[in-house]
ZADO-1210 file (C-alpha; in nm, 4 decimals, padded with zeros to 6 digits):
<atoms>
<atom x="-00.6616" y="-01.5382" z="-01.7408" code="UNK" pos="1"/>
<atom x="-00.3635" y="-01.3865" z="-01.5400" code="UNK" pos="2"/>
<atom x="-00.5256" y="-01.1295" z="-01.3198" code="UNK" pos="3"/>
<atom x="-00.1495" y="-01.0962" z="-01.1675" code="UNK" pos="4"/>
<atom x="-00.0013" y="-01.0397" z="-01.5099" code="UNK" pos="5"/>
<atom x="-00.3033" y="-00.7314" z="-01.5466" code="UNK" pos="6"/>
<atom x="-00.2746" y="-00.6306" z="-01.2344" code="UNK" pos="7"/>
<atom x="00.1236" y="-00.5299" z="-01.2595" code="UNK" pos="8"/>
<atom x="00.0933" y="-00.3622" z="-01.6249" code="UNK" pos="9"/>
<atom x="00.0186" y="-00.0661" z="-01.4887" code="UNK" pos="10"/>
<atom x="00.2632" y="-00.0283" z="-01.2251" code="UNK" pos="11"/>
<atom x="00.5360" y="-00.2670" z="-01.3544" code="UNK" pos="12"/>
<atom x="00.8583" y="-00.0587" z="-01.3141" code="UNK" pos="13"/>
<atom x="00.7396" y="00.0738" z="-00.9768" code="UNK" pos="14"/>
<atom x="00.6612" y="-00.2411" z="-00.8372" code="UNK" pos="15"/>
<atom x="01.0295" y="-00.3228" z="-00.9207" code="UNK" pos="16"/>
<atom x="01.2059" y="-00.0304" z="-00.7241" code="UNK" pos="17"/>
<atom x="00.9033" y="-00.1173" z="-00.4430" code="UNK" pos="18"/>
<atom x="01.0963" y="-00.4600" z="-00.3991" code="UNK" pos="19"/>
<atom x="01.4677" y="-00.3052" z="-00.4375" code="UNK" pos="20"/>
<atom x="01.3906" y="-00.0458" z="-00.1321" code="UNK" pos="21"/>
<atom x="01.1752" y="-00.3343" z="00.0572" code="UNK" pos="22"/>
<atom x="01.4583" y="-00.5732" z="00.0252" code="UNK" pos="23"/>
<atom x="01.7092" y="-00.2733" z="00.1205" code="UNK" pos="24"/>
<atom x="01.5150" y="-00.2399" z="00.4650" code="UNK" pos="25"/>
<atom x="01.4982" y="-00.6252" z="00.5371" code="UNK" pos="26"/>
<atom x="01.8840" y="-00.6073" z="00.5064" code="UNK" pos="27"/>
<atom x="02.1579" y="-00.6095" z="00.8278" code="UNK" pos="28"/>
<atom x="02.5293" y="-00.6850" z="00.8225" code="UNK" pos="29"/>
<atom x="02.5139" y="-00.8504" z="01.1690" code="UNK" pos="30"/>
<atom x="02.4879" y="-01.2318" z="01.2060" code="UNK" pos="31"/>
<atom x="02.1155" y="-01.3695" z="01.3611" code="UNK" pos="32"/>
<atom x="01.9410" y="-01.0434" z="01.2778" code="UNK" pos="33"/>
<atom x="02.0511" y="-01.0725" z="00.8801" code="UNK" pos="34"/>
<atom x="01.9714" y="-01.4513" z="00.8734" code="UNK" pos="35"/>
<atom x="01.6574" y="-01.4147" z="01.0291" code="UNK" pos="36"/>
<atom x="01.5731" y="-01.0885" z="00.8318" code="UNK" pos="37"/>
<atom x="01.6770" y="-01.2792" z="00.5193" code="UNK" pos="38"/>
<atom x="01.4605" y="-01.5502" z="00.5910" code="UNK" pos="39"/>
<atom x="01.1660" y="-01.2843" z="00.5747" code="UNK" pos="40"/>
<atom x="01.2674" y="-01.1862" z="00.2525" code="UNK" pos="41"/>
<atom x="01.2507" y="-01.5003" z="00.1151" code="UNK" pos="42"/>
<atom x="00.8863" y="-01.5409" z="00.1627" code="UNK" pos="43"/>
<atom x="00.8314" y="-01.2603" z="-00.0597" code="UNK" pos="44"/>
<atom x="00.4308" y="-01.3551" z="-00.1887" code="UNK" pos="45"/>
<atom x="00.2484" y="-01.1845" z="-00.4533" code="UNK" pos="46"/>
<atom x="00.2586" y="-00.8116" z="-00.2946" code="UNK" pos="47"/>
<atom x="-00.1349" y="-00.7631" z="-00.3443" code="UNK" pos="48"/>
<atom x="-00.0682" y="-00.4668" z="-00.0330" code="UNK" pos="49"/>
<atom x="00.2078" y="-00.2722" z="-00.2206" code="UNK" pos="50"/>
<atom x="00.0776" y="-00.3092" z="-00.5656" code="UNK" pos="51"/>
<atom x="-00.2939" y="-00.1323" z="-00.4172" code="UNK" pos="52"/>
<atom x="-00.0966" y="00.1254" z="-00.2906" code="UNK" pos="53"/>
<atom x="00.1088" y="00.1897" z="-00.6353" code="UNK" pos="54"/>
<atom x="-00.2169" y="00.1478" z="-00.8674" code="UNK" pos="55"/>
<atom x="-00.4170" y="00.3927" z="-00.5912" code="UNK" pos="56"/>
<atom x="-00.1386" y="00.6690" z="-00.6062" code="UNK" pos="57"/>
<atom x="-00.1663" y="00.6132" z="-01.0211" code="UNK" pos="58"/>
<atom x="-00.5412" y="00.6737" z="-00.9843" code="UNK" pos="59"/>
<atom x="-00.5124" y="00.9941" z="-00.8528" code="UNK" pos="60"/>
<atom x="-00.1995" y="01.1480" z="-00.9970" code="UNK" pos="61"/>
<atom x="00.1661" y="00.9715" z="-00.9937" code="UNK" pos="62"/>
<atom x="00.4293" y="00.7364" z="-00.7786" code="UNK" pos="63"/>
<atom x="00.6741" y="00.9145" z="-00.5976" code="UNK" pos="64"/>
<atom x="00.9231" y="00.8587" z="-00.4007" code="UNK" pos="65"/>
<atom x="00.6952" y="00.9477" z="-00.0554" code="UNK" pos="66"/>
<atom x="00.4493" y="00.6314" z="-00.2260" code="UNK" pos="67"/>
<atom x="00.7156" y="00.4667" z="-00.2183" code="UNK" pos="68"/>
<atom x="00.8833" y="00.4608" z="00.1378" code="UNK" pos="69"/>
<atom x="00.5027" y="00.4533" z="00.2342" code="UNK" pos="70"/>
<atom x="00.4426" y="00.1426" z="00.0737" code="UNK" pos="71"/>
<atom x="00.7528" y="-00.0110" z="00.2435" code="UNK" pos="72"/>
<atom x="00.6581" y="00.1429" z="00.5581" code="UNK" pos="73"/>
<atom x="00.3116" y="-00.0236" z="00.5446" code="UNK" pos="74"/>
<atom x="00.4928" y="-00.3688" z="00.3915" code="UNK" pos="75"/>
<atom x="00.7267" y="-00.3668" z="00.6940" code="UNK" pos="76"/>
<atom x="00.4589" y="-00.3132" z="00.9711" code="UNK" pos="77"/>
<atom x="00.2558" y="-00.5854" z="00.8314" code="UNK" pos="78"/>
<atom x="00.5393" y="-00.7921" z="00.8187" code="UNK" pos="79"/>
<atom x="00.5978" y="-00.7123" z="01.1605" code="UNK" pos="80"/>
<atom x="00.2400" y="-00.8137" z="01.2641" code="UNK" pos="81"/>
<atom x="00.2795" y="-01.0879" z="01.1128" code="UNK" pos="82"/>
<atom x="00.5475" y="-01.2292" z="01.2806" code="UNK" pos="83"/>
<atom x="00.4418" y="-01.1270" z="01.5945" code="UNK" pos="84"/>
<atom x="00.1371" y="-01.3162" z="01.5159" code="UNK" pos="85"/>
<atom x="00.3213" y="-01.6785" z="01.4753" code="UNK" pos="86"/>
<atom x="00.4594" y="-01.5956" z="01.8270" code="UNK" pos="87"/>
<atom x="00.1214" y="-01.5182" z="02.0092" code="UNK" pos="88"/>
<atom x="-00.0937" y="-01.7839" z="01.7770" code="UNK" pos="89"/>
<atom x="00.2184" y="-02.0479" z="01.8182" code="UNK" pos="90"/>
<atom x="00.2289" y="-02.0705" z="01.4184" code="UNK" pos="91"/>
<atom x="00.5235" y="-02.2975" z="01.2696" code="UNK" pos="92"/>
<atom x="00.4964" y="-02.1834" z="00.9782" code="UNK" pos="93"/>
<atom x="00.4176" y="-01.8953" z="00.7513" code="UNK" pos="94"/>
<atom x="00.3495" y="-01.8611" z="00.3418" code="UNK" pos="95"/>
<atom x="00.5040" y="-02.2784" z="00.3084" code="UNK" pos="96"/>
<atom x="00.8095" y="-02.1920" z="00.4931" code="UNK" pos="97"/>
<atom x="00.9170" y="-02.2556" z="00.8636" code="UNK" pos="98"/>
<atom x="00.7888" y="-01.9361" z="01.0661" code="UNK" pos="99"/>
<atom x="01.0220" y="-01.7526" z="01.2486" code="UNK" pos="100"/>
<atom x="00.9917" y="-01.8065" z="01.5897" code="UNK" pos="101"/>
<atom x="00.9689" y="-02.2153" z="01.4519" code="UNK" pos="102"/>
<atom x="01.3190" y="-02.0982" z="01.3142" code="UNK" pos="103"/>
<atom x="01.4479" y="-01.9377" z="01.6014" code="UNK" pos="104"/>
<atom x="01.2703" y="-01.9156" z="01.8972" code="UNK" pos="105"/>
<atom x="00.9948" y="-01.6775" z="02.0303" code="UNK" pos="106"/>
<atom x="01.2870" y="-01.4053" z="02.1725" code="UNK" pos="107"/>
<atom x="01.4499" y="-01.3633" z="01.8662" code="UNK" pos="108"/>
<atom x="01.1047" y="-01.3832" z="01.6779" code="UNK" pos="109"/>
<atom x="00.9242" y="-01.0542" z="01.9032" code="UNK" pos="110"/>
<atom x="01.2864" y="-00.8887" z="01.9050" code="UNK" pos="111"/>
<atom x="01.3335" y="-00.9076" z="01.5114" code="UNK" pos="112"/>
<atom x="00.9815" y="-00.7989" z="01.4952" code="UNK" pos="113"/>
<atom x="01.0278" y="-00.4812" z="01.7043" code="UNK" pos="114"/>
<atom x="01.3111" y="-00.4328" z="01.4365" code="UNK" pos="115"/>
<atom x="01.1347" y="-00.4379" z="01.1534" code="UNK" pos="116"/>
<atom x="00.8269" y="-00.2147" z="01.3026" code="UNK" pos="117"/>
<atom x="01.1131" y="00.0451" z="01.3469" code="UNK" pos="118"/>
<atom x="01.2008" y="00.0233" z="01.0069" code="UNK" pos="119"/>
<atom x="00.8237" y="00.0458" z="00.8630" code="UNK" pos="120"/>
<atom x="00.8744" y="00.4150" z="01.0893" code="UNK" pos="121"/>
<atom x="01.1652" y="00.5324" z="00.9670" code="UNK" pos="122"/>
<atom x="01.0575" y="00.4515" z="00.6149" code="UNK" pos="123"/>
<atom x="00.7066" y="00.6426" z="00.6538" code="UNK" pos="124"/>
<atom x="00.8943" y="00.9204" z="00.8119" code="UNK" pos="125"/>
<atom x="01.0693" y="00.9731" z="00.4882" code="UNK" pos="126"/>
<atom x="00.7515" y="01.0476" z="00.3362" code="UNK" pos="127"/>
<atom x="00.7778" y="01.4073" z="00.5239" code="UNK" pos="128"/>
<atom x="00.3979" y="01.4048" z="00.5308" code="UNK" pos="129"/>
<atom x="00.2135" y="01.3662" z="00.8525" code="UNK" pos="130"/>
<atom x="-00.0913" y="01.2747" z="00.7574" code="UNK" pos="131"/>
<atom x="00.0333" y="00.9504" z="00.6046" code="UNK" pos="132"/>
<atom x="00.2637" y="00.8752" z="00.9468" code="UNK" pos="133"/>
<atom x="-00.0414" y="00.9325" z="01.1603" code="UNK" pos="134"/>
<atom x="-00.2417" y="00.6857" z="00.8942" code="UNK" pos="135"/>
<atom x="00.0404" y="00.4426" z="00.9476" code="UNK" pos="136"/>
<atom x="00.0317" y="00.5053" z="01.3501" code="UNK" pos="137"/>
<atom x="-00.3079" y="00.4310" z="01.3886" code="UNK" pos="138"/>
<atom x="-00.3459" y="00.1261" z="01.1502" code="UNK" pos="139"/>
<atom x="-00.0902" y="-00.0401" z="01.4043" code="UNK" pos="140"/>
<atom x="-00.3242" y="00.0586" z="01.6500" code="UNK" pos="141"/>
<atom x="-00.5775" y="-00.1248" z="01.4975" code="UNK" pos="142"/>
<atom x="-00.4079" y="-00.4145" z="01.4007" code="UNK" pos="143"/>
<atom x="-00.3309" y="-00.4925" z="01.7595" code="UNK" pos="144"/>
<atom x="-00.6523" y="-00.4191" z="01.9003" code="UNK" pos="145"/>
<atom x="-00.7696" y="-00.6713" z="01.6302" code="UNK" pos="146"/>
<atom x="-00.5377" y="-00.9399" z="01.7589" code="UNK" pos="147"/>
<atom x="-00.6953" y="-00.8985" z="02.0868" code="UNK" pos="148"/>
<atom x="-01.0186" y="-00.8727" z="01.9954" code="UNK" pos="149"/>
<atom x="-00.9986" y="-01.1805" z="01.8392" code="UNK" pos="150"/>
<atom x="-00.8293" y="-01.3619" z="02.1447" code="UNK" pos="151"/>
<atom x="-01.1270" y="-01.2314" z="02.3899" code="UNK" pos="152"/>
<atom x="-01.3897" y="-01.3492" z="02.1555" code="UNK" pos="153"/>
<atom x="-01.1971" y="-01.7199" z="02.1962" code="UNK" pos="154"/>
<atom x="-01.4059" y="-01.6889" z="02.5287" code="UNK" pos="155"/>
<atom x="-01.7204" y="-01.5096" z="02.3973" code="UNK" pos="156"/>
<atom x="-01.9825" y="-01.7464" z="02.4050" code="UNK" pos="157"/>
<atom x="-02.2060" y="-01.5579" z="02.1063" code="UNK" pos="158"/>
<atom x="-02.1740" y="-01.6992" z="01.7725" code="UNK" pos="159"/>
<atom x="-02.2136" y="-01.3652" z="01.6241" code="UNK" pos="160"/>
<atom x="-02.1716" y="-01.2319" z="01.2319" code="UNK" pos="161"/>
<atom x="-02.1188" y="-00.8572" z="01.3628" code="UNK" pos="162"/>
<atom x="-01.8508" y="-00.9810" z="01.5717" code="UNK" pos="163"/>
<atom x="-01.6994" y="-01.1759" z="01.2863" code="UNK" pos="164"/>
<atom x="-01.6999" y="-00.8302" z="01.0738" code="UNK" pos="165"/>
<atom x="-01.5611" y="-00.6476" z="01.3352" code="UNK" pos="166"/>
<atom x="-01.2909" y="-00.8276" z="01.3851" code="UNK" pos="167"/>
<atom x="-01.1736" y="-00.8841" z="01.0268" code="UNK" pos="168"/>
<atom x="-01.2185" y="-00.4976" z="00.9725" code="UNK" pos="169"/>
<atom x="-00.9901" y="-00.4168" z="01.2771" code="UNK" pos="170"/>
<atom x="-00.7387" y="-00.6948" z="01.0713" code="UNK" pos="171"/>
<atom x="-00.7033" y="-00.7920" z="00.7267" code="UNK" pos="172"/>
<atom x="-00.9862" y="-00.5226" z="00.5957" code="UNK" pos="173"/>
<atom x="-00.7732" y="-00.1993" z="00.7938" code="UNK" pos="174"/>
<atom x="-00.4541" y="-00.3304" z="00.5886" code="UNK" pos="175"/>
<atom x="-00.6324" y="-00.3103" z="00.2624" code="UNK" pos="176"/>
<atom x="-00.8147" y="00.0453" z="00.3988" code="UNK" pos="177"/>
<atom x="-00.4557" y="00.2035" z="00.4751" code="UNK" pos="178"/>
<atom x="-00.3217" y="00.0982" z="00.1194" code="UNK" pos="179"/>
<atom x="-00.5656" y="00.2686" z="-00.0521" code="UNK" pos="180"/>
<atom x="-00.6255" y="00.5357" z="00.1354" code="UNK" pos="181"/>
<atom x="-00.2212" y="00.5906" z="00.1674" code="UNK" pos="182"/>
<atom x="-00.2291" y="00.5393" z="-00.2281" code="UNK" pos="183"/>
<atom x="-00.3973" y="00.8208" z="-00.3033" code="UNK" pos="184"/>
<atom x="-00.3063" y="01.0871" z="-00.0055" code="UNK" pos="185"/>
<atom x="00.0561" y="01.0363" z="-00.1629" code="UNK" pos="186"/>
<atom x="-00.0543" y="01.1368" z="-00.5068" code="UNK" pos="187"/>
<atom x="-00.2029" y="01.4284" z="-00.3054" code="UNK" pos="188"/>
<atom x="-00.5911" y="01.3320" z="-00.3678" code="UNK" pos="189"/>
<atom x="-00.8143" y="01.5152" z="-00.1679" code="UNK" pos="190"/>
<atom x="-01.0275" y="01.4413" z="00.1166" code="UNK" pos="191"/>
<atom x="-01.3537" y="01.2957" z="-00.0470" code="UNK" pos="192"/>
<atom x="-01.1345" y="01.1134" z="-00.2863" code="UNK" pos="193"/>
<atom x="-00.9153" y="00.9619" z="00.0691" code="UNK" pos="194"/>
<atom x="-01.2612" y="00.8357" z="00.2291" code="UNK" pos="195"/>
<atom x="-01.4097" y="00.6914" z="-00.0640" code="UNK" pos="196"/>
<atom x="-01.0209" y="00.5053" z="-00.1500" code="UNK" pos="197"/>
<atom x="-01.0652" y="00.3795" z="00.2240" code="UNK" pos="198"/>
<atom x="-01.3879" y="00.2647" z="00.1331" code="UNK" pos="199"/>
<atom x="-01.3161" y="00.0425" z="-00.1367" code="UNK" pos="200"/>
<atom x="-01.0170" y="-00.1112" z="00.0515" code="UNK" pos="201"/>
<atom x="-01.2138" y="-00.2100" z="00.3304" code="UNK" pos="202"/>
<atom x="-01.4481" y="-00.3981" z="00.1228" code="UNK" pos="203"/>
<atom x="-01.1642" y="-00.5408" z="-00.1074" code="UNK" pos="204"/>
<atom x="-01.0151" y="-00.6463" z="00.3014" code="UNK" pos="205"/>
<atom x="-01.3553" y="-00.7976" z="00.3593" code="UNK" pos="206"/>
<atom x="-01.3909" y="-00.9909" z="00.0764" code="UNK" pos="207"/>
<atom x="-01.0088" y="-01.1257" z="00.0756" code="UNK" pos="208"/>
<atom x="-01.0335" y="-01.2098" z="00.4339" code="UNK" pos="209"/>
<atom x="-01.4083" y="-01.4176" z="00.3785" code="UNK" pos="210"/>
<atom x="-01.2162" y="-01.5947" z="00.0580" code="UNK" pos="211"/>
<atom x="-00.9462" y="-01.6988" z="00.3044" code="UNK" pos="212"/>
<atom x="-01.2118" y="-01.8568" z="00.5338" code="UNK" pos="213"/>
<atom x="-01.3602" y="-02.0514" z="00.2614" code="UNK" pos="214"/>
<atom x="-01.0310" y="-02.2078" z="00.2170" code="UNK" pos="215"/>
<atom x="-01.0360" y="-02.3635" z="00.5436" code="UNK" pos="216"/>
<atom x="-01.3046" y="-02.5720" z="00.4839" code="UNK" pos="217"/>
<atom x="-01.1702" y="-02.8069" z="00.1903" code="UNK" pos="218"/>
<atom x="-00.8521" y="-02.9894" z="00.2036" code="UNK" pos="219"/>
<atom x="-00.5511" y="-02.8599" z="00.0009" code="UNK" pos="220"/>
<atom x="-00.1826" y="-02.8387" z="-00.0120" code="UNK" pos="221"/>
<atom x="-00.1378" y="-02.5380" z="-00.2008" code="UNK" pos="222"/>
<atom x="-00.2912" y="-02.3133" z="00.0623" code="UNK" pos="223"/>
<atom x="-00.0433" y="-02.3153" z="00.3083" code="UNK" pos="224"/>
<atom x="-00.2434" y="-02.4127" z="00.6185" code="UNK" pos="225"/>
<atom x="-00.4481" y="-02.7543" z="00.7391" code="UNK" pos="226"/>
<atom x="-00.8277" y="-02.7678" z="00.6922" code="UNK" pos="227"/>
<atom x="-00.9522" y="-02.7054" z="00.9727" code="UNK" pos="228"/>
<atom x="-00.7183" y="-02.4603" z="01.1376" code="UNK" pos="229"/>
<atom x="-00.8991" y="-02.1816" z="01.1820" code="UNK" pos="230"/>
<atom x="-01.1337" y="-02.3970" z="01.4610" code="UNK" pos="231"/>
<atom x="-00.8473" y="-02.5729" z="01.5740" code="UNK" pos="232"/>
<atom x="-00.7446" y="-02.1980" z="01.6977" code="UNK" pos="233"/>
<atom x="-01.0523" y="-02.1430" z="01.8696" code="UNK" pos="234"/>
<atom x="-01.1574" y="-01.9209" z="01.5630" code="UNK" pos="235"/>
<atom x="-01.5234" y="-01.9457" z="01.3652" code="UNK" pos="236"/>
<atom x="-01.5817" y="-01.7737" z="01.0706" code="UNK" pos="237"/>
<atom x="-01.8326" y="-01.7028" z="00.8319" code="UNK" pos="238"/>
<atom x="-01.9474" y="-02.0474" z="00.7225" code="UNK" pos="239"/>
<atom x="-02.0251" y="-02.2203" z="01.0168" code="UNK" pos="240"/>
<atom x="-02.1544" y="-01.8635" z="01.1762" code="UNK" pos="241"/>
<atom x="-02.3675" y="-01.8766" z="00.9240" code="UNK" pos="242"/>
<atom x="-02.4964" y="-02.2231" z="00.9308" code="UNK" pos="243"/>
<atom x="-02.5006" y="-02.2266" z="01.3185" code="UNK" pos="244"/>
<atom x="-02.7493" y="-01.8994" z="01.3418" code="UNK" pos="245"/>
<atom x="-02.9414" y="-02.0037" z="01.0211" code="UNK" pos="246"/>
<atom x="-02.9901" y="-02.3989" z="01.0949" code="UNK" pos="247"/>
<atom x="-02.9597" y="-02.4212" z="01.5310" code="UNK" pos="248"/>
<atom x="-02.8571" y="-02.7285" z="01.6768" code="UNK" pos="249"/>
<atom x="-02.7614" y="-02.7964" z="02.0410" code="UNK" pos="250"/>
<atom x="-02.5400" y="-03.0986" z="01.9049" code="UNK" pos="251"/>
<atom x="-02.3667" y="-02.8187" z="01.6723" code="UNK" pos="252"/>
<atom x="-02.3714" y="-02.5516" z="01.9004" code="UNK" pos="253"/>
<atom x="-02.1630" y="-02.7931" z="02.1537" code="UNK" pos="254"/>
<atom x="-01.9315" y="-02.8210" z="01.8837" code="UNK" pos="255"/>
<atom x="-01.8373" y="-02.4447" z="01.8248" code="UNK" pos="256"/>
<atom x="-01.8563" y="-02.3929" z="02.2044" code="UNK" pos="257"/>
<atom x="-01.5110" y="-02.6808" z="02.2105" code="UNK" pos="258"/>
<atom x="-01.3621" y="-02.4654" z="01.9319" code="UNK" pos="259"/>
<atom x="-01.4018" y="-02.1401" z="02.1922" code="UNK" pos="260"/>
<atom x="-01.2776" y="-02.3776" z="02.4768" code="UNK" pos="261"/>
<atom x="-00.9877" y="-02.5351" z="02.2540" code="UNK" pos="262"/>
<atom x="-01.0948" y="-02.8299" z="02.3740" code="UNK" pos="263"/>
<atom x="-01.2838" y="-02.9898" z="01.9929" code="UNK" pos="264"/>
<atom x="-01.0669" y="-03.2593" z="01.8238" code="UNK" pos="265"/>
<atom x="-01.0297" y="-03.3575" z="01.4632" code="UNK" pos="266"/>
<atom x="-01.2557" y="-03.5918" z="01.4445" code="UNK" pos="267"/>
<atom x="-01.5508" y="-03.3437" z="01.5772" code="UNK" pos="268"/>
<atom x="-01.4227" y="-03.0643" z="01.3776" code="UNK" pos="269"/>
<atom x="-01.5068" y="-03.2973" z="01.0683" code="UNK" pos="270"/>
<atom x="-01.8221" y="-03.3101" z="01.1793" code="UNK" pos="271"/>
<atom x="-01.8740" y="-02.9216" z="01.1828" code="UNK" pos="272"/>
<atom x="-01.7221" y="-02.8869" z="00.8873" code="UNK" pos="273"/>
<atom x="-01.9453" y="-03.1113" z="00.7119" code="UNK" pos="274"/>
<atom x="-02.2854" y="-02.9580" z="00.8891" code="UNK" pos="275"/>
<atom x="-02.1405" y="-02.5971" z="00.7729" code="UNK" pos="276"/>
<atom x="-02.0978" y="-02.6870" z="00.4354" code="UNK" pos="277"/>
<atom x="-02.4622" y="-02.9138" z="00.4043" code="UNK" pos="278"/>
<atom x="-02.6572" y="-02.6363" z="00.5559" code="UNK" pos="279"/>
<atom x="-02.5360" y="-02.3633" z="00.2961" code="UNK" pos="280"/>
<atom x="-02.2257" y="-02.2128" z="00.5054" code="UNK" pos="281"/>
<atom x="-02.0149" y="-02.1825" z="00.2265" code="UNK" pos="282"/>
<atom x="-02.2939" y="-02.0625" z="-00.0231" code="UNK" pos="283"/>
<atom x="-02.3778" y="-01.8126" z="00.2124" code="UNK" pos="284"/>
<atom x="-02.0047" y="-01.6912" z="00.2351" code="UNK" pos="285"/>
<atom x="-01.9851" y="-01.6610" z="-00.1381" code="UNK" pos="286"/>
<atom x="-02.2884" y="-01.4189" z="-00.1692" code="UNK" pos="287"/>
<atom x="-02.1559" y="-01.2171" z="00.0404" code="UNK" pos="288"/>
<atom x="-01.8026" y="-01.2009" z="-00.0823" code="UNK" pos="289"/>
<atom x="-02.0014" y="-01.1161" z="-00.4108" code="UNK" pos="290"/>
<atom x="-02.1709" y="-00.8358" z="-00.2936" code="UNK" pos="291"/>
<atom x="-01.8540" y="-00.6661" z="-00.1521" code="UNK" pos="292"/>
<atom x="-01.6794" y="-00.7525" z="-00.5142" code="UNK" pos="293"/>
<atom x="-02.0074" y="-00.5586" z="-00.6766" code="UNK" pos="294"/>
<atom x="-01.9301" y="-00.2235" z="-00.4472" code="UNK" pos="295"/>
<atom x="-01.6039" y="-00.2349" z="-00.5238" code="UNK" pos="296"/>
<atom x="-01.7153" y="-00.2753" z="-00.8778" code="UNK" pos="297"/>
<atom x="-01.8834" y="00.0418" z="-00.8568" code="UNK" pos="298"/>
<atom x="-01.5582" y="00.2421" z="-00.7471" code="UNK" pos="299"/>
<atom x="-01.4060" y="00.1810" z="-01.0243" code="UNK" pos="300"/>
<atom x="-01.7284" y="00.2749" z="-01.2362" code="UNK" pos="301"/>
<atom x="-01.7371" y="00.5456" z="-01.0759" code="UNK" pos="302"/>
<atom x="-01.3611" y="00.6892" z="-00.9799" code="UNK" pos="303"/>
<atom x="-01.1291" y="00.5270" z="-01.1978" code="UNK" pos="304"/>
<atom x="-01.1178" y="00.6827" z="-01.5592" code="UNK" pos="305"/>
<atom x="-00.8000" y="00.5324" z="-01.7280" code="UNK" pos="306"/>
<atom x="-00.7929" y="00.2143" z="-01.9198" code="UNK" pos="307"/>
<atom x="-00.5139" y="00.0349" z="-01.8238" code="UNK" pos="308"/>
<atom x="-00.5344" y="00.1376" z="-01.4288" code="UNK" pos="309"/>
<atom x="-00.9217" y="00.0299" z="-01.4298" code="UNK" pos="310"/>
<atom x="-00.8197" y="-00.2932" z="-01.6227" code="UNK" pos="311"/>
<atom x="-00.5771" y="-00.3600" z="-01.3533" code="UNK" pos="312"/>
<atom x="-00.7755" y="-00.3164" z="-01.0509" code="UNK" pos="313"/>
<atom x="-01.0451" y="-00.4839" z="-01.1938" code="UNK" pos="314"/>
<atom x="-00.8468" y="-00.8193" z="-01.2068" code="UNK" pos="315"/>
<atom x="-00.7288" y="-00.6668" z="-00.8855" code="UNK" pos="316"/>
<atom x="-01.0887" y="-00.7770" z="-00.7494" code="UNK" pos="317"/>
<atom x="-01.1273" y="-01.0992" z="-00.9775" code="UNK" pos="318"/>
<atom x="-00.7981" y="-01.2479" z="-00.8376" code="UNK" pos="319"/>
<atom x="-00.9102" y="-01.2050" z="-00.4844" code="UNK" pos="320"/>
<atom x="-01.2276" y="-01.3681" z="-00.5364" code="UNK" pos="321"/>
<atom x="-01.1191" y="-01.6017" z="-00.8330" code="UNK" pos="322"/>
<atom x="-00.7373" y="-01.6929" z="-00.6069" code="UNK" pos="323"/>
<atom x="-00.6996" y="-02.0770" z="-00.5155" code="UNK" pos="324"/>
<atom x="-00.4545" y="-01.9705" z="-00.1961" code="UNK" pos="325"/>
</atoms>
């Protein structure tokens, strides 16, 4: 089935003027800042973020313009993020592609970044609506205080699952939150409506970002990073959480305390792997990426009444749970 085809029915000719007024923003007429900015827009992806934010504001009334320049505003300051990321994590690359502070160096990479985060403003200040800048404010806020969250639980010695949540809903799950939530406030739902929109993106955040994990622990070239990576980072997830609380064992435990120390190898990262998958890491992952799919589930039951727009964000969930990168 193609959830992606479903997903854009809905929202087909909106998507398109999305990209045309994205693609605007990520545009210069001066030398390194248009190469570099066009090397951004070449990444493109599947716009899963923008395409929530369309299908939320057709939920609760109609696309507008101000859905629109927030959708780019909230496109740009993840993009920004993002690159800012590559600098602090020392990425190469991003989405297959050199990243760009691989491309460039890390100067040009946090200067171009600063760029585009003043672009994701202006945009969201054409929205004329201050609840939806303050929305957009405060998930860069969060975003950050993700990034070091994550960086001082390198050093944590707890192997903890709360931690683990917290961080991912301070990250990917606070993108997802701000998309539907800023969805429906520009179709002007009201309040109740808002909170339970931020709801359901939180868990749709939650179970994208635990589907990402899972990818790290099999080999693959289509997903765009190296098994493994995640620990080679200093970074445990889910899995081998899991498996490490469930299924103690100092020999283990040794292991993950290298990944915190970023002192583990491949070899011994092998090993970890394999223990998290034999004692039911990965099992354990997919329940619980199952039980956010069935809340979210349940929000469309419950708040979504058209055909086509339930259809669509139906697959919306499927694809996340059912997506091979």
């Amino acid at each position: 089935m193609d959830y992606l085809e479903l997903i854009k029915r809905p929202i087909e000719h909106d998507l398109l003027d999305f990209i045309e007024l994205f693609n605007q923003s990520l545009t210069h007429e001066d030398g390194l800042l248009s190469q570099a900015l066009s090397h951004i827009r070449q990444r493109g992806g599947k716009r899963m973020r923008p395409m929530l934010i369309l299908l939320m504001a057709k939920n609760y009334g109609e696309v507008s313009t101000v859905t629109q320049h927030a959708a780019v505003g909230l496109e740009l300051l993840h993009t920004a993020s993002l690159v800012h990321d590559d600098v602090v994590d020392e990425s190469t690359e991003r989405r297959g592609q050199a990243s760009v502070n691989a491309t460039y160096d890390n100067k040009v990479a946090v200067l171009v970044g600063d760029y585009i985060l003043s672009t994701a403003l202006l945009h969201v200040s054409k929205t004329g609506n201050q609840r939806i800048v303050e929305y957009l404010a405060e998930l860069g806020r969060t975003l950050a205080a993700g990034e070091i969250l994550q960086l001082t639980n390198i050093q944590n010695q707890e192997i903890s699952e709360d931690v683990y949540y917290q961080i991912i809903k301070n990250k990917t799950a606070a993108l997802f939150e701000a998309c539907a939530s800023i969805g429906a406030l520009s179709a002007g739902a009201g309040e109740a409506d808002v909170k339970r929109a931020a709801q359901f993106g939180q868990d749709l955040g939650i179970m994208f970002q635990i589907r990402d994990d899972i990818f790290d622990y099999y080999d693959s070239t289509e997903i765009g990073k190296p098994t493994g990576n995640d620990m080679t980072e200093g970074k445990l997830t889910l899995p081998v959480i899991y498996a490490l609380n469930s299924h103690p064992s100092e020999p283990m435990l040794n292991l993950a305390r290298k990944v915190k120390a970023g002192t583990i190898n491949p070899d011994e990262i092998a090993v970890l792997v394999e223990f998290t998958k034999e004692k039911g890491g990965i099992a354990y992952a997919e329940r619980r990426m199952k039980d956010f799919r069935s809340k979210c589930q349940l929000f469309i039951d419950e708040n979504v009444t058209d055909a086509d727009i339930r259809q669509a964000l139906t697959a919306y969930v499927d694809f996340i749970i059912e997506r091979s990168k």
